[in-house]
N, C-alpha and C positions, 0 to 999 in steps of 0.2 A: 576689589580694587587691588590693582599694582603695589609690592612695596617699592620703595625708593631706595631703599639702602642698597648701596652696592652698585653706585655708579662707577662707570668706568671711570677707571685715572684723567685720561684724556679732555675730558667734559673742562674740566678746573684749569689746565693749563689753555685751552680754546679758550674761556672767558678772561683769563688773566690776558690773553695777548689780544684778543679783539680789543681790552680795553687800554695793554698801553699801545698800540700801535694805534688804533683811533681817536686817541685826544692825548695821547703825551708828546710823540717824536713829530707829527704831521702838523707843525705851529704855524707854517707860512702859508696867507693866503694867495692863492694863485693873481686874483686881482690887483695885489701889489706888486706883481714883478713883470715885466712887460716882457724881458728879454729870455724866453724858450729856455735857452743853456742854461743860464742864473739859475731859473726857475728849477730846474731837473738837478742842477748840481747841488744845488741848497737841501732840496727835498731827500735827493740821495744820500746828502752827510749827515742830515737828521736821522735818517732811517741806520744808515752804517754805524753810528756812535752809539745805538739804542744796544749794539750785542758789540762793542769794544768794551768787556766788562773792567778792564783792570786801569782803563784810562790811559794806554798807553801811546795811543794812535794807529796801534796796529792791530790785524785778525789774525789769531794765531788760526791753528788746523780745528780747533774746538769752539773756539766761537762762531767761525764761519761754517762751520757744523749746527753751532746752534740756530745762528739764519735762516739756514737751508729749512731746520727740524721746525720754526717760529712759522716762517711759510707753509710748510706742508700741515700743520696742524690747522691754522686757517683755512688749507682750503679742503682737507677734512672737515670742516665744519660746514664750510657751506654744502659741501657735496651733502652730509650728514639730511642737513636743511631740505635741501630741494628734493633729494630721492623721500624725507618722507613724506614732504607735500606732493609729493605724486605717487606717492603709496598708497596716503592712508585714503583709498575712495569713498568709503561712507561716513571719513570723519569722527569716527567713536575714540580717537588718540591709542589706537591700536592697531597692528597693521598682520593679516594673515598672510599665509602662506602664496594663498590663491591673489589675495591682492598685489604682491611683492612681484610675480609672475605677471601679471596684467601690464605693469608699469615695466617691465624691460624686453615688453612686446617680441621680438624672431628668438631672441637669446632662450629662450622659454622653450623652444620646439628643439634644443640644442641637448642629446641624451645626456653627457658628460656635466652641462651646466648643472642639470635638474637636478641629477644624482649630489654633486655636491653642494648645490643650494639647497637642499631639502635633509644634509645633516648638517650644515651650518644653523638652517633655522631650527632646530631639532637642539641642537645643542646650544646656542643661546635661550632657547625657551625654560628661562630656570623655572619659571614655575606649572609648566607644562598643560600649559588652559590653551596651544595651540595658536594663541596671538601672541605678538612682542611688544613691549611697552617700547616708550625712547629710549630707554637705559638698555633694554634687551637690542632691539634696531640698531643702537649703533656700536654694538660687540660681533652682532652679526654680520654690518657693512665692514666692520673693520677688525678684524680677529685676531690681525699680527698686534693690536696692540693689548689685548686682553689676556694677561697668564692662564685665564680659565679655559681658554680655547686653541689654548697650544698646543695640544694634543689632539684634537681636531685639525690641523693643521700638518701636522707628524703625521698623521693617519693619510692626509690629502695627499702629503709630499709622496710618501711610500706607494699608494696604490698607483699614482703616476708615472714614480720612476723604478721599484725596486722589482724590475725584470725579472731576476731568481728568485725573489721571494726567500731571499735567505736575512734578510731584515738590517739588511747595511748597503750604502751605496757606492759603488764602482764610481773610476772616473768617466765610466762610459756611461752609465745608468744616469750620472749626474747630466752629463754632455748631452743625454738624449741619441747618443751617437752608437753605430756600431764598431769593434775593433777595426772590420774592412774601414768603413766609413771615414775614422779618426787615420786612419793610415795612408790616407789621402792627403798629398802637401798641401793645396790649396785649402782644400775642408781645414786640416789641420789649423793652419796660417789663419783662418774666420775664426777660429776658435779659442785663441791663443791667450787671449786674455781671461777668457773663462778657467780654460787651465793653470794660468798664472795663481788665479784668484783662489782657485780649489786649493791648490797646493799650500798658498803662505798665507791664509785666511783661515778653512775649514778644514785641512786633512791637519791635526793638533800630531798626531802621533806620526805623518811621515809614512803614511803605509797604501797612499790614491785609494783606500777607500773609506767612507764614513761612517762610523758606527753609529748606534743609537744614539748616545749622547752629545757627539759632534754633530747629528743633523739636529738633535733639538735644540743645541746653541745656535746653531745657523737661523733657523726660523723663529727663534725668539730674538733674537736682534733688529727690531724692529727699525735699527735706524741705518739698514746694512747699505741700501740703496741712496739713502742720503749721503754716508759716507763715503762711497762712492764716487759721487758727484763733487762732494765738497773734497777731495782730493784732487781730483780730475781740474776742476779751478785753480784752484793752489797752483801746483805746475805748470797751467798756463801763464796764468797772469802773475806769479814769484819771478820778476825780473831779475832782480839780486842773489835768487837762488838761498834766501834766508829761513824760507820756513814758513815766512810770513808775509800779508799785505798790506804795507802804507797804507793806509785810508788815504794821504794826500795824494802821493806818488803812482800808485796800484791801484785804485779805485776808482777816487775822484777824477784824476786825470782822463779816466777810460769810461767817466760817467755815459757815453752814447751806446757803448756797450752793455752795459747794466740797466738803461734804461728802456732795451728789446731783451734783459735775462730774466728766467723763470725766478730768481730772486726779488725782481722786484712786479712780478705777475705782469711780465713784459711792461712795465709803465705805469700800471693801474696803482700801486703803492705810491707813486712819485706825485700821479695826478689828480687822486680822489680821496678824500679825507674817508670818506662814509664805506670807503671799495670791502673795507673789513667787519 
């Protein structure tokens, strides 16, 4: 048998929010409120005040970071969920290689997937019996969140991009671009934000290329895409240009907006107690 010790991190913060987001902030019943708007705006200030941690009425850049991070961890879990009830085929609470393959049907005949699906599974398998428990399965689906498989990761990043093989990455090597290529205005001008991002994000030392250690901080940042995102809102919706968003003002106001954004899983947080 499996041991259990050494569950990933993630498992514990997935159960803490499925349970306060499904029975602490979701209080109002839909069948009390007749009027649509009411209804969505109410639901949405529940859900907005549950990550205003300091009570002040506003989302600074970190709490609306943690929104982004309370969503995506949710729907880690369901993904978690249904990839292994459609893994494990014969049921035994252990899922092989071969079954893993079954269940993501064309992707399987794809040489590049195989090769790094089969040292993903390979390197999740701590105890090397060839199956993966749940605790193994979901280090394997999800590996940026696990420290143990960050180096499995580094290895992924590198075979993909480090072209010379000299064990650091170019801005071209990052870009996936050639010098011709990147020398191109247009191509360039598609690209420009990637370069932005290289330069005052991951090049720490100023030199357009990445050493060892500035790619493993890169790929251990697991919340690098969320941050991202949760910036990219901010400056949208910061009317005042303060930093930060009124929940009355910046939010609420804009509830029809928020009620079609991936923050509140287009809707389905507003409208379904049970959605988590």
């Amino acid at each position: 048998m499996k041991s259990r010790t050494g569950k990933i991190r993630f498992l514990l913060p997935v159960l803490g929010f499925l349970c306060f987001l499904g029975f602490q902030f979701l209080k109002s019943e839909p069948d009390q409120i007749t009027d649509v708007n009411t209804f969505l705006k109410t639901r949405l200030a529940e859900l907005v005040r549950a990550f205003d941690e300091n009570g002040n009425g506003e989302l600074c850049g970190e709490e609306l970071l943690s929104w982004y991070h309370a969503v995506d961890i949710g729907d880690k879990a369901n993904e978690l969920k249904l990839t292994w009830e459609n893994s494990d085929r014969n049921g035994d609470s252990h899922i092989s290689l071969h079954e893993y393959l079954e269940g993501v049907g064309f992707l399987a005949e794809d040489p590049s997937f195989l090769k790094t699906t089969r040292r993903r599974f390979v390197s999740a398998d701590k105890d090397q019996d060839s199956l993966l428990s749940k605790e193994e399965f979901a280090i394997f689906l999800f590996p940026e969140l696990s420290p143990e498989m960050r180096q499995n990761l580094y290895n992924e990043e590198m075979t993909d991009r480090d072209v010379d093989g000299d064990g650091n990455l170019s801005l071209h090597e990052y870009l996936g671009l050639s010098e011709e290529e990147l020398s191109n205005n247009v191509r360039r001008r598609s690209v420009q934000p990637h370069i932005d991002y290289f330069r005052a994000r991951l090049d720490t030392d100023n030199n357009d290329v990445l050493t060892p250690d500035e790619i493993l901080a890169w790929i251990s940042d697991d919340k690098r895409h969320l941050r991202e995102k949760s910036e990219k809102l901010l400056k949208k919706l910061d009317k005042n240009r303060d930093g930060r968003l009124n929940i009355e003002s910046e939010v609420l106001n804009d509830f029809k907006y928020f009620s079609e954004h991936e923050l509140t899983r287009y809707g389905d947080l507003l409208y379904y107690q049970d959605e988590l």
